[in-house]
KEZA-608907 format. One record per residue (C-alpha): z, x, y negated; residue in three letters. Coordinates in Angstrom, 1 decimal. Layout:
! residues N
((Z; X; Y); "ALA")
...
//
This chain:
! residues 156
((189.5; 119.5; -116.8); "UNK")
((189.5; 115.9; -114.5); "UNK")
((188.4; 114.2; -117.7); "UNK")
((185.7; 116.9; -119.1); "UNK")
((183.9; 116.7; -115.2); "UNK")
((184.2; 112.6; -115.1); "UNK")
((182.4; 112.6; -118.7); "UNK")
((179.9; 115.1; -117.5); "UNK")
((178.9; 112.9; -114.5); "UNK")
((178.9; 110.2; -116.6); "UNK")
((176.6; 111.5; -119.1); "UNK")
((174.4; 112.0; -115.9); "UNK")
((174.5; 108.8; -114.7); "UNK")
((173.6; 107.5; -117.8); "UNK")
((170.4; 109.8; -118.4); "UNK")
((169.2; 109.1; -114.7); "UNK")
((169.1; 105.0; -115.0); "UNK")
((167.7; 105.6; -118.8); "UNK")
((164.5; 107.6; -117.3); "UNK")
((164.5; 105.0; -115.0); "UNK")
((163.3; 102.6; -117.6); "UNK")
((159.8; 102.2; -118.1); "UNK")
((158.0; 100.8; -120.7); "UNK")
((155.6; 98.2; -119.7); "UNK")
((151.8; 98.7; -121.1); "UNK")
((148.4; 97.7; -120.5); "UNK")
((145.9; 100.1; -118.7); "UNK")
((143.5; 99.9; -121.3); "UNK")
((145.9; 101.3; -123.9); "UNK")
((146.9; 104.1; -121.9); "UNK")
((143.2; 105.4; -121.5); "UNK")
((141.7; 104.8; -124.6); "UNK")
((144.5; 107.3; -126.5); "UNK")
((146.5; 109.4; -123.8); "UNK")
((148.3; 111.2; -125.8); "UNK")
((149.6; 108.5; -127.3); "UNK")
((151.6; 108.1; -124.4); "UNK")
((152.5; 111.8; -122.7); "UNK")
((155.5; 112.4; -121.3); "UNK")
((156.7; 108.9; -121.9); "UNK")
((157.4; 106.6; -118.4); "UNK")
((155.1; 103.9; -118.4); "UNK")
((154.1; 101.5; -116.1); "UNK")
((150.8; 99.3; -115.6); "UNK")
((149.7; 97.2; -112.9); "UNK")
((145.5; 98.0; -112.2); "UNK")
((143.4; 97.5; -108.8); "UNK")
((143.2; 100.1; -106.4); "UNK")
((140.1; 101.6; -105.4); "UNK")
((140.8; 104.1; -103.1); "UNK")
((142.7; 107.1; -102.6); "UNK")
((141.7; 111.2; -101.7); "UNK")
((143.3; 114.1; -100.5); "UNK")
((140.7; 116.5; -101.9); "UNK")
((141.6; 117.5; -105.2); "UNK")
((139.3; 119.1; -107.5); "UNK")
((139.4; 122.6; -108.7); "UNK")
((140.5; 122.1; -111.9); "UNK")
((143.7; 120.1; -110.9); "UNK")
((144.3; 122.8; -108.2); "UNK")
((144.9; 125.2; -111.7); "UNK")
((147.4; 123.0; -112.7); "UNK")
((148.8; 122.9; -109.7); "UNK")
((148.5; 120.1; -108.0); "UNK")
((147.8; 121.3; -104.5); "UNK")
((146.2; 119.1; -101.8); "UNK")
((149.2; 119.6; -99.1); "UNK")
((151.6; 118.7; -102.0); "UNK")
((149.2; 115.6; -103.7); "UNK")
((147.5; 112.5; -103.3); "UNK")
((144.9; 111.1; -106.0); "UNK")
((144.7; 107.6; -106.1); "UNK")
((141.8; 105.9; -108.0); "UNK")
((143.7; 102.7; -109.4); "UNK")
((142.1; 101.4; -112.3); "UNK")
((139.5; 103.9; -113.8); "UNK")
((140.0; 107.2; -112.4); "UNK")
((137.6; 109.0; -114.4); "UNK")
((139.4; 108.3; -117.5); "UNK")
((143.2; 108.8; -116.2); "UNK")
((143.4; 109.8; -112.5); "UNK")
((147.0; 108.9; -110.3); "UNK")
((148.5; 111.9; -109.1); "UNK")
((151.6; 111.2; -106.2); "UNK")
((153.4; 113.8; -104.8); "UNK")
((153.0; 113.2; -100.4); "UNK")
((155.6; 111.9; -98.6); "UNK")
((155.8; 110.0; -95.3); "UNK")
((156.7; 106.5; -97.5); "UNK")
((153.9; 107.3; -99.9); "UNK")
((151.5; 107.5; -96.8); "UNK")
((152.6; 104.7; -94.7); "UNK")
((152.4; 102.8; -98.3); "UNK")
((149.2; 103.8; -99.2); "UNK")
((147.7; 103.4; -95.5); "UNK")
((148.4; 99.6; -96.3); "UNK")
((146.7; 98.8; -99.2); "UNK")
((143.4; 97.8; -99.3); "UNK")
((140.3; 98.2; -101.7); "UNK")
((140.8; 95.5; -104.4); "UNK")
((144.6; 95.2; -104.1); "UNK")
((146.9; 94.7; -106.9); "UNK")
((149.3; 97.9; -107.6); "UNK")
((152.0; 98.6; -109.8); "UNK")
((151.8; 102.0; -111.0); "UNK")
((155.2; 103.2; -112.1); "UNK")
((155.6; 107.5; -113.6); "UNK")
((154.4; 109.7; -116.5); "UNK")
((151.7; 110.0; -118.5); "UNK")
((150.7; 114.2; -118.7); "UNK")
((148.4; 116.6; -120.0); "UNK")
((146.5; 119.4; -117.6); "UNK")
((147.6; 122.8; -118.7); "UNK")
((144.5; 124.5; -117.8); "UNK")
((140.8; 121.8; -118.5); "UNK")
((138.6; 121.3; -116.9); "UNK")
((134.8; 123.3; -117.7); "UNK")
((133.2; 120.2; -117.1); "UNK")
((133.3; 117.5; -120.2); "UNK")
((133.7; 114.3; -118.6); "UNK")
((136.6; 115.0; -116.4); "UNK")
((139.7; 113.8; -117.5); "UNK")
((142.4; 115.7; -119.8); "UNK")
((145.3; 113.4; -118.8); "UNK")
((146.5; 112.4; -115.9); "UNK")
((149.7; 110.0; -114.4); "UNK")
((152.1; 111.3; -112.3); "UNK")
((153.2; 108.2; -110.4); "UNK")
((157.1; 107.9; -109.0); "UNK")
((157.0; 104.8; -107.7); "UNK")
((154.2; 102.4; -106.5); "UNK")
((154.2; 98.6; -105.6); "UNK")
((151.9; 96.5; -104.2); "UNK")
((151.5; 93.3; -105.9); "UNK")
((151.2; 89.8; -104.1); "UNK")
((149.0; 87.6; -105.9); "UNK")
((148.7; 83.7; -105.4); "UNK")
((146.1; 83.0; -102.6); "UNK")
((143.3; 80.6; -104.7); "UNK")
((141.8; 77.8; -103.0); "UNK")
((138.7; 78.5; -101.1); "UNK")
((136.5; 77.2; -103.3); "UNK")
((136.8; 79.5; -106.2); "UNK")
((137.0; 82.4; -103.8); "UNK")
((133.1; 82.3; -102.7); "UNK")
((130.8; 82.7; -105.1); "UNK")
((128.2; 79.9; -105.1); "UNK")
((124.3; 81.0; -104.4); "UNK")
((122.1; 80.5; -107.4); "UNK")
((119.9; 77.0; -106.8); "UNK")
((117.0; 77.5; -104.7); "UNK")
((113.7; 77.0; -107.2); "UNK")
((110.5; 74.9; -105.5); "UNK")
((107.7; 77.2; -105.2); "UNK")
((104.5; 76.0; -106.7); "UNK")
((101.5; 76.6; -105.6); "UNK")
//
C-alpha cells in the first residue's frame, strides 16, 4: 500500500514540473493562428501597454469576472488579450511596470466559450500564470533621443 501511495505522488510530482514547462514562441506566431497553440503553455516576451480592470461583456460570459481578473494589454491586445487571475503579488507586480516595459508572459493559450457579437474582438485569449519583467541593457544616450530633422533655410 506504502509503495502504491509513493508511486501515486510521484506520478504527481512528475506531471506538476512537466506543465511547468513552457514552450518558448514568438508573439507573432501566437496571434496570427491561435488555435494553433490552445491549451498548450507557451511563453513570449512583448511590451506592455497597459493594464484594466474593466472587462468587457463578452469575457464576463466566459467568466472572467472583474473582482477575479486583470486584462493586461502586452503586445497587441486586440488580437490576443492577457487575462491574470488578481492577487496581492500580481498587483504590487503590475503597479511597477511601466508603459513600454519589457514582460515575460508565461500561461495558456484558450478559446472564449461564448464570442463575442462584435467581429473584431478577439476569439482567443492567454491566461497568464506567471509574469516577469525583463531588464534590458540601458543604451548610450545618444541612440536613445531621436535626432530633430535638419532645419531647411527659408527662401524668400
Amino acid at each position: 500500500m506504502k509503495l502504491m501511495r509513493a508511486v501515486a505522488v510521484l506520478m504527481l510530482v512528475s506531471s506538476i514540473a512537466m506543465a511547468q514547462d513552457y514552450e518558448d514562441v514568438k508573439l507573432a506566431a501566437v496571434e496570427l493562428a491561435p488555435k494553433d497553440f490552445t491549451s498548450r503553455s507557451v511563453t513570449y516576451e512583448a511590451v506592455y501597454l497597459n493594464f484594466s480592470s474593466t472587462i468587457p461583456t463578452y469575457m464576463q460570459w466566459n467568466n472572467i469576472m472583474p473582482d477575479k481578473y486583470l486584462i493586461l494589454s502586452i503586445g497587441d491586445a486586440a488580437k490576443l488579450p492577457v487575462v491574470i487571475r488578481v492577487s496581492d503579488e500580481v498587483k504590487t507586480l503590475v503597479s511597477g511596470f511601466k508603459k513600454g516595459d519589457t514582460v515575460r508572459v508565461y500561461g495558456k493559450v484558450k478559446e472564449f466559450s461564448v464570442k463575442s457579437p462584435h467581429a473584431m474582438a478577439p476569439s482567443y485569449y492567454l491566461e497568464a500564470d506567471k509574469l516577469e519583467k525583463i531588464d534590458k541593457p540601458a543604451s548610450s544616450a545618444n541612440e536613445s533621443k531621436p535626432q530633430p530633422p535638419p532645419r531647411r533655410k527659408r527662401v524668400w
